[in-house]
C-alpha positions, 0 to 999 in steps of 0.5 A: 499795916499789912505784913509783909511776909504775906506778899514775900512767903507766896512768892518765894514759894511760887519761885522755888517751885517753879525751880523744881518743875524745872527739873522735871517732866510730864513723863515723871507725873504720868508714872506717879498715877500710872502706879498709885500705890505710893500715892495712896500709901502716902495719903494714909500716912499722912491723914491717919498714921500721923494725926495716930502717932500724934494723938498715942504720944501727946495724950499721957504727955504732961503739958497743958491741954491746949498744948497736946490739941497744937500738937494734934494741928501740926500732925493734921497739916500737910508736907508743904513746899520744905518737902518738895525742895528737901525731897528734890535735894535728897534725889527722892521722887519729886513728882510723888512728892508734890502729888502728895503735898497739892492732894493733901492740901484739898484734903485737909479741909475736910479732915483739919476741922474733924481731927481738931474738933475730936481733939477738943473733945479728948482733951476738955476743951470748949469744942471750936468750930471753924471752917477753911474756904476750899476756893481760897485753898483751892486758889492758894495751891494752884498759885504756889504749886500748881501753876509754878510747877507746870510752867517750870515743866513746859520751860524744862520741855523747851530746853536743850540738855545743856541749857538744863545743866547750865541751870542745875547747878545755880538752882541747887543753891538758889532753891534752897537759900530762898527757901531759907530767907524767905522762912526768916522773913516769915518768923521775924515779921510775926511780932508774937516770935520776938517774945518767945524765950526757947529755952524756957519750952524745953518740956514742949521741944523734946516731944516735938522732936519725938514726934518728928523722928518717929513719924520720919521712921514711921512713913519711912518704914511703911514704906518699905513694908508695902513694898515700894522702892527705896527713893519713895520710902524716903520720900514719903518720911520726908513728907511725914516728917516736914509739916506745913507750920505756916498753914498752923500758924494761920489756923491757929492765930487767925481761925482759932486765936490762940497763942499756945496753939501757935506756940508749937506751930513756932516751935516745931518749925524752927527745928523740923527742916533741918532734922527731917533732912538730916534723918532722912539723909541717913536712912537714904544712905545708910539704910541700904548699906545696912541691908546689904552688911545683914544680908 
């Protein structure tokens, strides 16, 4: 019997991408590529800041080492629809955002397969090889993100500055409900989900939290040092910080079909949206108060 989730999760996120687009312009894009800087700034971060910060903690970390090599897989996925939706409701630069969720998609299929071959290597296990179809990811972002957000636009260019506020204000809520039950739906319908006991992976949690907030601090940080405004500094945290768990999930049960792979997978997404938006919140507000009190 097919999963529901795999028909329910695709186009709720088609939907709430589309809701996103809503709200933005072709305008918005045109000076995302017009100054690459924070492009490129947040493409390194993401394929090799991240996998670093991943790899320098988990490698003395006392856990199993199938373990540290989910660890790495999660560091190795990109920003998925969770960012776009938490950049857009933290007023970040959406358009950056998604620029970096849809490149880093195709990325990724050169790079997943070469950071978790290298960390089969290190951590002693029997090297797995195993391949992503590029026109099946090719097909599912332009499904998801792609095509939503270009129709979300041209409705955006057809409406009137009233009719948009009209629509605003119920998309702040609806956006993120879906996102929230489409989520639930997700994990309730994955049966491996109904026997984990989370409290007994308490020594799993606390480097996975770790992991989140030093990679939030760090893409917020770069950021900063290379010059860039203070919307896309956090913009690029959120990004960091909020990794796509259900492409994890996919690799790690069905490409690598191994339960302690997806177990981080599980547990790095139950947590990860609300504590990258709670950072991400203080450092959109607090860090310039901060600035200004030292200057």
């Amino acid at each position: 019997m097919e999963n529901p989730a795999d028909y329910i999760m695709p186009a709720a996120i088609a939907l709430i991408m589309f809701g996103i687009g809503i709200e933005l312009k072709f305008k918005d894009f045109r000076l995302v590529f017009l100054y690459p800087r924070a492009v490129i700034t947040g493409l390194i971060s993401q394929l090799i800041i991240l996998p670093a910060i991943a790899f320098g903690l988990i490698y003395f970390w006392p856990v199993e080492p199938l373990y540290k090599i989910g660890f790495m897989l999660i560091a190795a996925c990109p920003g998925g629809t969770a960012s776009n939706l938490v950049t857009k409701i933290l007023k970040g630069k959406v358009a950056l955002s998604i620029s970096l969720t849809a490149f880093n998609s195709f990325l990724i299929l050169f790079s997943l397969p070469l950071i978790l071959e290298f960390s089969f290597l290190i951590f002693e296990q029997e090297a797995q090889s195993f391949d992503l179809s590029f026109w099946e990811t090719m097909k599912q972002v332009s499904f998801t993100v792609v095509l939503p957000v270009l129709a979300g636009i041209g409705v955006n260019s057809l409406l009137n500055e009233k009719q948009l506020e009209n629509i605003h204000q119920p998309l702040k809520f609806i956006l993120p409900a879906l996102l929230i039950v489409s989520v639930m739906v997700v994990m309730f319908s994955d049966d491996s989900e109904f026997n984990i006991d989370y409290l007994n992976y308490l020594h799993l949690f606390i480097p996975l939290v770790i992991l989140n907030m030093v990679t939030i601090l760090a893409g917020f940080l770069i950021g900063k040092f290379s010059g860039l405004k203070h919307a896309t500094s956090y913009t690029i945290a959120v990004e960091m910080g909020l990794q796509n768990s259900v492409l994890a999930l996919f690799v790690a049960n069905q490409l690598m079909q191994s339960k302690e792979i997806s177990l981080i997978a599980i547990l790095y997404g139950s947590f990860s949206l609300i504590t990258t938006f709670g950072l991400a919140y203080m450092l959109k507000k607090h860090w310039k108060y901060a600035q200004q009190k030292i200057a």
